[in-house]
N, C-alpha and C positions, 0 to 999 in steps of 0.2 A: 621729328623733323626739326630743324636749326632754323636759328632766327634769319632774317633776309639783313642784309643788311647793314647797321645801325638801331635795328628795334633792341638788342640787347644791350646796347649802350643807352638808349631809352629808356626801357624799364629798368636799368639801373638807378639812371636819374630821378625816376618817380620816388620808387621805392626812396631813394636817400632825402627827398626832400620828404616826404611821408615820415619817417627817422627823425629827420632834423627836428621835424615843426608838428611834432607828436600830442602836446600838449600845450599847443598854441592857439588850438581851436580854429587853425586853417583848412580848405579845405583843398586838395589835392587832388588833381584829375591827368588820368593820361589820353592823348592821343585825340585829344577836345577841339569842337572846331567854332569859330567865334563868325558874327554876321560882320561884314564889313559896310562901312557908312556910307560908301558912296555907290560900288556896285550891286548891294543888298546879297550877295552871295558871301556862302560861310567857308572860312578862308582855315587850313587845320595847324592845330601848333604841338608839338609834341607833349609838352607838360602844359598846365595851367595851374596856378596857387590862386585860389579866390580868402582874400583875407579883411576882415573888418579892423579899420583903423578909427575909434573915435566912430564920429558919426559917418562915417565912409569906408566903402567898400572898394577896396585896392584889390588891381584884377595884376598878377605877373605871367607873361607867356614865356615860357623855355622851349631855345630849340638846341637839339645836341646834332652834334656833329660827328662824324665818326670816319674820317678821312684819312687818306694815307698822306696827307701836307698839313701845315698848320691854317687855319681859317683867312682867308685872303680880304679885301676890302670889299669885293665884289659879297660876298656873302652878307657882309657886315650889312652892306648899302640894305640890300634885299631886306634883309630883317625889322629894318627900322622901318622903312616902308611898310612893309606887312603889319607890323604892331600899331603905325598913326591910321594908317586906314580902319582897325579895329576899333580903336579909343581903349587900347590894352594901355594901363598904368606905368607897367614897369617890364621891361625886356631883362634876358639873360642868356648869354649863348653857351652852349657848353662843349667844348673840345679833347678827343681825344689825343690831339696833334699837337697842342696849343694856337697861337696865334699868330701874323702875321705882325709886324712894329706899325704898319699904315694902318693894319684893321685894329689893334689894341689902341690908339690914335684916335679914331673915327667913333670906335665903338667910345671913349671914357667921353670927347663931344659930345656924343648923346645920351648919355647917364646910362648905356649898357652895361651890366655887368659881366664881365667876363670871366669864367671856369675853363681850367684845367683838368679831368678825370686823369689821374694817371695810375697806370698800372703798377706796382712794386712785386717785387719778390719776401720781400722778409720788416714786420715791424719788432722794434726791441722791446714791445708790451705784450707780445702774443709768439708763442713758443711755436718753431719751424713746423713742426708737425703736425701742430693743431688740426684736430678733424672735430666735425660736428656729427654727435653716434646716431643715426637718425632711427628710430623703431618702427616699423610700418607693417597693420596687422591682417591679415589676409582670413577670409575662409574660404577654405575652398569643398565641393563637390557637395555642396549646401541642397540635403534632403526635408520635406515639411509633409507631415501627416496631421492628420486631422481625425478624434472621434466625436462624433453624430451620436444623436439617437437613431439616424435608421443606417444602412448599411451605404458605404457610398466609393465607387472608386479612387486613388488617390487623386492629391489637389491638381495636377497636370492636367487629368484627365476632364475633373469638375471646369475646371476655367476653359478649356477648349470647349466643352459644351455651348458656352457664353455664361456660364454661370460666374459669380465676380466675390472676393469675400469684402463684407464691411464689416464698420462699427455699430452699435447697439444702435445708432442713430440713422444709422441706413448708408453713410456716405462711406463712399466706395475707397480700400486702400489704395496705396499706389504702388508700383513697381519695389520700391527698397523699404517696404515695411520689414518684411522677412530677413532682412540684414540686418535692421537695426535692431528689432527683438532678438535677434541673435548676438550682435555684439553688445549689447547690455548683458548679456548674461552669461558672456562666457567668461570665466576668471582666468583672466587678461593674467594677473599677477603672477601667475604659477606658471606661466607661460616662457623658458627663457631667450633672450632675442638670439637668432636661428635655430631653433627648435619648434617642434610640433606637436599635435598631441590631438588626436580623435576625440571628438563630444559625442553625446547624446542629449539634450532637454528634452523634459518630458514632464509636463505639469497642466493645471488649470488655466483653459483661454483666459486672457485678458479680455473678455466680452464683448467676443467676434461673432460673423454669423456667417451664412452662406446664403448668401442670394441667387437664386434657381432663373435658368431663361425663364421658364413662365411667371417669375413673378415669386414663388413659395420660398418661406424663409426659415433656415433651420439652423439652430443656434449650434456651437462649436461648444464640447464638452471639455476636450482635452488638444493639447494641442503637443505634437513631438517634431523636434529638428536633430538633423545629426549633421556631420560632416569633420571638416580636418580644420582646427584651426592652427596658424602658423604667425610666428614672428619673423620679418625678415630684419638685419638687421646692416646697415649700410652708413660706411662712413662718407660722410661728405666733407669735401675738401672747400676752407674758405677763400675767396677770390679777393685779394687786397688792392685797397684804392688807396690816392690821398685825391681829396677832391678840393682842389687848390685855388680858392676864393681870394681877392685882389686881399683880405686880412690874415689869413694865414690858412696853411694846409688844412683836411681834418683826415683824418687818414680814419678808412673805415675796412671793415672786412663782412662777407656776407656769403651768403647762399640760401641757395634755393629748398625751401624741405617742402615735403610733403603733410600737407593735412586736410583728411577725409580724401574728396576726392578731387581738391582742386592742389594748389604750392602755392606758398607765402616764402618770403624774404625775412632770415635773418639774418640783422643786424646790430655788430657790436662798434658804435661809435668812439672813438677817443675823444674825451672832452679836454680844455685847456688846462685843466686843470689836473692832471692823469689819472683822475675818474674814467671808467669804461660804462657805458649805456646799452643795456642789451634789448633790442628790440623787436618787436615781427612786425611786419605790416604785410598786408595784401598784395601779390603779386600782381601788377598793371597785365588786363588778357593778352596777348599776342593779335 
């Protein structure tokens, strides 16, 4: 499903401040909602930077904007308002339209900072074609037996019972144990990305048990998984920015990859100095 909106210019902007202030010991929030002073109701801002300065704690609210005009005064007004009723530190509005000559006016008045996101087609530090190779490992039609000392139908069958497997400790697995014993052990490396390759494991539990509806516990001798493990492998194309601060451009490039079972943002920053910074951060939920 696609973002609604404006949230993908949103989670943009997190992620790049996340990037920016990586090692600044700030901390970064998206989609955060602050109590306001006079109506006691929490009022939401798209980003929030919560950052120690000396003995004070500097709060910045970000709201981005994602409009088919450039940001007008009317929005500017709104904003400043909503940040003094908060007792938010520092404002910053972020536009993918730019801005209006009254509301760049209005906003430098009240120590707003004002951004640019702009989209590019081509930077002359990073080659046209550039893709990010992303490797994403799959298994699939993932089978688990089990030998007992007494005789027992397989595990599908045991866990319908209400029977549940644990640790030596008693406490009950959870749904993705059997994945992750799996992919620990399957050699990944032999693997090449789009290719596949049938397993079998087939060795001594790691000292499991079976826990019976009634109650009786019978430990796991051996333990066998098989199934199809597979590489897929997918180029991803980078999305260029230059995120254009009243000090100068910073031109970044990024994308979404996959890792486990959520996506992170990476990010290669251009520094002033044509140093490139390559970074992940967490991608803000939807």
């Amino acid at each position: 499903m696609g973002d609604k909106p404006g949230k993908a210019l949103e989670r943009l902007v997190a992620a790049l401040e996340q990037a920016l202030g990586h090692d600044s010991g700030r901390i970064v929030e998206y989609d955060k909602r602050i109590q306001h002073l006079v109506t006691g109701k929490k009022r939401q801002f798209d980003v929030v930077v919560t950052q120690g300065e000396g003995h004070h704690v500097v709060i910045t609210a970000i709201e981005c904007k994602d409009h088919k005009r450039p940001v007008d005064v009317e929005k500017v007004e709104a904003f400043i308002s909503k940040i003094q009723g908060c007792n938010v530190h520092r404002g910053i509005l972020v536009s993918s339209k730019g801005f209006s000559e009254d509301a760049l006016k209005l906003s430098a008045a009240h120590k707003i900072t004002t951004i640019t996101l702009e989209e590019v087609e081509i930077f002359d530090w990073l080659s046209p074609d550039f893709t990010f190779a992303e490797h994403i490992r799959h298994v699939d039609r993932l089978e688990v037996w089990m030998g007992l000392s007494t005789l027992l139908p397989d595990l599908d069958t045991i866990l319908a019972s209400g029977a549940c497997v644990t640790d030596a400790n008693g406490v009950k697995l959870d749904n993705d144990f059997w994945s992750r014993l799996t992919f620990r052990s399957i050699p990944w490396q032999e693997i090449a990305p789009g290719g596949a390759r049938d397993f079998v494991l087939d060795g001594p539990d790691p000292q499991l048990w079976i826990e019976m509806a009634d109650g009786e516990r019978l430990q796991i001798h051996r333990i066998g998984i098989k199934g199809q493990a597979r590489v897929e492998a997918k180029h991803v194309p980078m999305a260029l920015h230059t995120y254009a601060t009243p000090g100068r451009g910073i031109p970044v490039a990024s994308a979404d990859i996959q890792v486990g079972d959520g996506t992170m943002k990476l990010m290669m920053v251009r520094e002033a100095d044509d140093t490139t910074r390559v970074i992940i951060v967490p991608s803000a939920k939807p």
